[in-house]
C-alpha positions as a printed NumPy array, in Angstrom:
array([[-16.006,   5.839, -20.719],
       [-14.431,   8.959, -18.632],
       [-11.915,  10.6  , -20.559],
       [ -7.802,  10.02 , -19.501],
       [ -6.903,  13.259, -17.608],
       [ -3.352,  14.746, -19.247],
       [ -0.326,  14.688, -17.578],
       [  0.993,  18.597, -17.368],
       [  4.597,  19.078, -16.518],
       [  5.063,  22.298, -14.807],
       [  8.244,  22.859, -13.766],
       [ 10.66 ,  26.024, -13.714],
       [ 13.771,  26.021, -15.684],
       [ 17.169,  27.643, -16.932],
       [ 17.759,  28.618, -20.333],
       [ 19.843,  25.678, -21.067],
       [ 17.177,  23.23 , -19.326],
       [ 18.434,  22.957, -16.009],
       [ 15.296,  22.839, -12.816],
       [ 18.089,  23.243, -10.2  ],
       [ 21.684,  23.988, -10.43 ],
       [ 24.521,  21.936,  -8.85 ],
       [ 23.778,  20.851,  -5.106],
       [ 19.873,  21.169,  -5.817],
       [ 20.365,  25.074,  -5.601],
       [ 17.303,  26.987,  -6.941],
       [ 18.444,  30.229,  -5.261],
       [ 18.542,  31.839,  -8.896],
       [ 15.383,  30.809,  -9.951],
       [ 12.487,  33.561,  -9.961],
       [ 10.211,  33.619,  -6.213],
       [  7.996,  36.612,  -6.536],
       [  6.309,  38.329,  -9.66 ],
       [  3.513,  38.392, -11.745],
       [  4.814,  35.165, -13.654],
       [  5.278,  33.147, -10.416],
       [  1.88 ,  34.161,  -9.257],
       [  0.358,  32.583, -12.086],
       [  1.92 ,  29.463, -11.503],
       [  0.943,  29.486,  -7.854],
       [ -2.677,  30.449,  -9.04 ],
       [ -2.768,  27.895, -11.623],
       [ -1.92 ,  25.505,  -9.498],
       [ -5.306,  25.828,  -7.391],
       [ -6.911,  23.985, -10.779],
       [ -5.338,  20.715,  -9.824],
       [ -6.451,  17.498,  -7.722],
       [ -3.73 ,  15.428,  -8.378],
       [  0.341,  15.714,  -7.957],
       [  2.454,  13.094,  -9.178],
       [  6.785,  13.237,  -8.09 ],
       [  9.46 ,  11.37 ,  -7.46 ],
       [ 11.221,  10.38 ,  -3.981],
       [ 13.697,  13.295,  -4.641],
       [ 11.494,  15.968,  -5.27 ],
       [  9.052,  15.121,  -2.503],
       [ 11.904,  15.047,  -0.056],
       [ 13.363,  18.343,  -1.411],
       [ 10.448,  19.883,   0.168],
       [ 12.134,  18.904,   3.328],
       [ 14.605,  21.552,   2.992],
       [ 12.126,  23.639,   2.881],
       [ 10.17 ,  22.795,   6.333],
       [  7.632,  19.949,   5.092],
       [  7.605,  16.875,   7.301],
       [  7.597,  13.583,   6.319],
       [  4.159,  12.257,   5.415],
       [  2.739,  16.199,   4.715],
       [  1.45 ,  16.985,   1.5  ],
       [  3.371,  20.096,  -0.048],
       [  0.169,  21.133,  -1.962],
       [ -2.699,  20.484,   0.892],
       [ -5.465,  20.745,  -1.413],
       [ -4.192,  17.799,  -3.596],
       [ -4.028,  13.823,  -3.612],
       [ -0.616,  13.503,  -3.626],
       [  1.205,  10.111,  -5.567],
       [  4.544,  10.337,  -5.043],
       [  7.03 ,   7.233,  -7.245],
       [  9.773,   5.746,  -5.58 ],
       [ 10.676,   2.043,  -4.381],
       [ 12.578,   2.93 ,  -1.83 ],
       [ 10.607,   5.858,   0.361],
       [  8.342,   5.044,   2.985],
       [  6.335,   7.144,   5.14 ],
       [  4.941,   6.582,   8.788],
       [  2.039,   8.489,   9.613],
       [  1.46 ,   9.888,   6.057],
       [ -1.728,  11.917,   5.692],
       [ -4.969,  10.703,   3.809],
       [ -3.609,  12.348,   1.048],
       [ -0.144,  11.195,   0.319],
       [  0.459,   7.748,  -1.018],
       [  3.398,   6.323,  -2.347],
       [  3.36 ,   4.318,  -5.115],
       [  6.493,   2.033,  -7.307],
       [  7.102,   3.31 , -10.365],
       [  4.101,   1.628, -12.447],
       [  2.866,   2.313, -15.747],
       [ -0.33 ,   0.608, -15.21 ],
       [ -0.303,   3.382, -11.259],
       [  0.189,   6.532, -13.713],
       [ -2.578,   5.245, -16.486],
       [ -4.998,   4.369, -13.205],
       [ -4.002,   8.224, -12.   ],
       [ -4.554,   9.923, -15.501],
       [ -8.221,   7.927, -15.23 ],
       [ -9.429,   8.56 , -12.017],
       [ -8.357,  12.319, -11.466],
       [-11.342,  14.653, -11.363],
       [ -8.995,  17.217, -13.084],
       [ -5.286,  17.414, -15.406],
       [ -2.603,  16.067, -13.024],
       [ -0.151,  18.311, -11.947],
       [  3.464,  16.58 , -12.932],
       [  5.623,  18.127, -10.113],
       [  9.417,  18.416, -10.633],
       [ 11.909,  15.982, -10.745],
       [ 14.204,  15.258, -13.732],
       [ 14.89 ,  12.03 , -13.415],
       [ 10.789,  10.989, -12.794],
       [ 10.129,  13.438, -15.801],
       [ 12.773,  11.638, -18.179],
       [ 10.75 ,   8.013, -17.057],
       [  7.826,   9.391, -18.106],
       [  8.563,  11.011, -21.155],
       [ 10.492,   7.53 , -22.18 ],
       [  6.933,   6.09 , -21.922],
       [  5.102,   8.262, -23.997],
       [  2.909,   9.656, -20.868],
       [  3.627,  13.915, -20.34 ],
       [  0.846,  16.015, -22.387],
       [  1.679,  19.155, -22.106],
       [  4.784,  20.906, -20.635],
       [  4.988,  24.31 , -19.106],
       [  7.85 ,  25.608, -18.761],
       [  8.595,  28.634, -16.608],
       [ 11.703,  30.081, -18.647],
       [ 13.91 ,  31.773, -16.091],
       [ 16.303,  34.502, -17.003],
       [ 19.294,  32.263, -16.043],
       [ 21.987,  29.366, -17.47 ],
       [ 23.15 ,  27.321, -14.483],
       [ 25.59 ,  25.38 , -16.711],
       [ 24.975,  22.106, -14.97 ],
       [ 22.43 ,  20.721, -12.276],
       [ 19.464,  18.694, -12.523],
       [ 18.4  ,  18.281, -16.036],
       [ 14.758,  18.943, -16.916],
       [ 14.278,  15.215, -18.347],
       [ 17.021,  13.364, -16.645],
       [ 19.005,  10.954, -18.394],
       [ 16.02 ,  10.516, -21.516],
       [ 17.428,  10.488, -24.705],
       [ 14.428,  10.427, -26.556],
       [ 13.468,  13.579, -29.781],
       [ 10.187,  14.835, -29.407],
       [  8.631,  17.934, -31.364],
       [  6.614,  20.329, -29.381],
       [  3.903,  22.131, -30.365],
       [  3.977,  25.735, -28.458],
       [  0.377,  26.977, -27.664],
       [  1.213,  29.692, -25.721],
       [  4.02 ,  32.104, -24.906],
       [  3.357,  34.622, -21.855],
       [  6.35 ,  36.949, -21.081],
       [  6.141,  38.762, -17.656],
       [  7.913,  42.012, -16.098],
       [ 10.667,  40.22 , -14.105],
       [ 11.95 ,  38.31 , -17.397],
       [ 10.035,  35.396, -16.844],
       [  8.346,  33.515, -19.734],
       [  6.093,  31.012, -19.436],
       [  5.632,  28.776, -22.735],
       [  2.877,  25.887, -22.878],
       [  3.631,  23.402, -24.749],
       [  1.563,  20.03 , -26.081],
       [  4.16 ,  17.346, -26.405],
       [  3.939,  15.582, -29.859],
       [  4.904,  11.885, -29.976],
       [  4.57 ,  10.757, -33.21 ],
       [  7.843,  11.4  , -35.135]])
């Protein structure tokens, strides 16, 4: 039997767990650098992208239309029950939030799937057990409030750090395995 893919969330953040500030505003957040082109080059090692609605829109802000994939090299799955998309590309399928959609995803990816963004998608899946690893690009900054990295999820989890890479502009990217058993 193939082996389940992991689910890696890789996702920038504040220091006091914030992916965007108030608004949605990123503007503080780290675009250029060593750190960020690791990230961008690490992302080339995925197939698969999983979101939610919110962060998939997002992108719109940002020039992507409707029905584009933001990563074009990827099979995009983006979770809502509310989006739909005319005219989406081959690669862009939207799917209700499922349990039995994200186990058939972890299965049938060729490679890890890359768990983009979105707190609120993040905090459903870490209620159910189903983020590996989390890697978390540590910015130099405290937004006080925003969009928290896990949503509204209340559950503890230890995690086990396997890495720690610090980079010139302040940036620190830690991988962590996620550790469910408590």
């Amino acid at each position: 039997m193939k082996n389940m893919r992991k689910i890696i969330y890789y996702v920038a953040s504040s220091i006091d767990g914030f992916i965007a500030g108030v608004n949605e505003d990123v503007s503080g957040f780290k675009a250029t650098g060593n750190g960020v082109q690791k990230y961008l080059d690490d992302l080339q090692e995925f197939e698969t992208v999983i979101m939610g609605r919110k962060t998939y829109e997002f992108g719109y802000k940002y020039g992507l239309q409707p029905g584009d994939p933001p990563y074009p090299h990827m099979n995009h799955f983006i979770f809502s029950d509310s989006l739909v998309l005319d005219n989406a590309k081959s690669n862009v399928k939207v799917r209700k939030r499922d349990l039995q959609e994200i186990h058939k995803i972890k299965k049938d990816s060729k490679t890890d799937v890359y768990l983009c963004g979105g707190g609120t998608f993040a905090g459903w899946l870490l209620e159910n057990e189903l983020i590996d690893v989390l890697k978390l690009k540590l910015n130099p900054l405290v937004l006080g409030n925003g969009v928290k990295l896990f949503g509204d999820s209340k559950k503890s989890y230890q995690l086990d750090l396997r890495s720690s890479e610090p980079f010139e502009e302040g940036l620190i990217i830690n991988s962590y395995n996620i550790e469910y058993i408590i």
